[in-house]
Residue, then its C-alpha position, 0 to 999 in steps of 0.5 A: x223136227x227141228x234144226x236147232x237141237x237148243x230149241x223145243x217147241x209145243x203145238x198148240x190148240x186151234x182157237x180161231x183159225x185152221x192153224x194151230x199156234x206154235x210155241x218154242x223156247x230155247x233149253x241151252x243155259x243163257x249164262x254166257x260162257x265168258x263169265x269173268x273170273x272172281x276171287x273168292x275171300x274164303x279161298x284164303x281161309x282154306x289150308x290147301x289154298x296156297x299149295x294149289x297155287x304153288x303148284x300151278x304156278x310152278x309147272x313148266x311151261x315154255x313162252x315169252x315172259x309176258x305170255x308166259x305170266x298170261x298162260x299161266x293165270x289163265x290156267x291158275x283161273x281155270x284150276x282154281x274154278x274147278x278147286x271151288x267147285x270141288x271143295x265148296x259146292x253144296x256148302x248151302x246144302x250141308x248147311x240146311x241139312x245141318x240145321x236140320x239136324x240140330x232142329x231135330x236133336x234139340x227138338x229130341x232134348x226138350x221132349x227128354x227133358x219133359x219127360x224126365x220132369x213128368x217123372x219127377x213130378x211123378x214121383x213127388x206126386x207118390x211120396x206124398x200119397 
């Protein structure tokens, strides 16, 4: 049993000796938590981007004023965050779905499209007989 609940280890074959090796490897996620906050261009595209920030912005909070614009930035940052994970997470996902499905709409068109010219043909092929 270990101590450290990030840590797990395997206990390995004996090979050359009557101890057998021991390998461990750390399963918490190394992204540091501080992780710097970024802008994202695309926020400003997105017609509920001003309103959120409006909104945050505007809620009471009680502070000098530099403290003041200090508390509510860090709040706007950790609002934020959370909007864009809500709103943008996935967004690769649905993409690769989409064009998926288009592939396979256009896949179904072409082979319409072939069957109504077999058709076609088909049917010159009987006039002329």
């Amino acid at each position: 049993m270990l101590a450290n609940p990030n840590w797990r280890c395997k206990i390995l074959q004996r090979k050359f000796s009557d101890h057998s090796p021991v390998m461990g490897w750390c399963i918490k996620d190394t992204r540091p938590e501080n992780v710097p906050f970024r802008f994202r261009k695309i926020w400003l595209e997105h017609n509920q981007f001003m309103h959120m920030v409006k909104q945050s912005w505007s809620e009471p909070m009680c502070d000098g004023p530099i403290r003041l614009v200090m508390r509510k930035l860090k709040r706007l940052k950790s609002t934020l965050k959370a909007w864009h994970k809500n709103t943008y997470w996935g967004t690769r996902d649905q993409i690769a779905q989409a064009n998926k499905t288009l592939k396979d709409i256009q896949k179904q068109q072409e082979q319409e499209s072939f069957e109504s010219q077999r058709h076609l043909e088909e049917m010159e092929t009987e006039k002329i007989c």
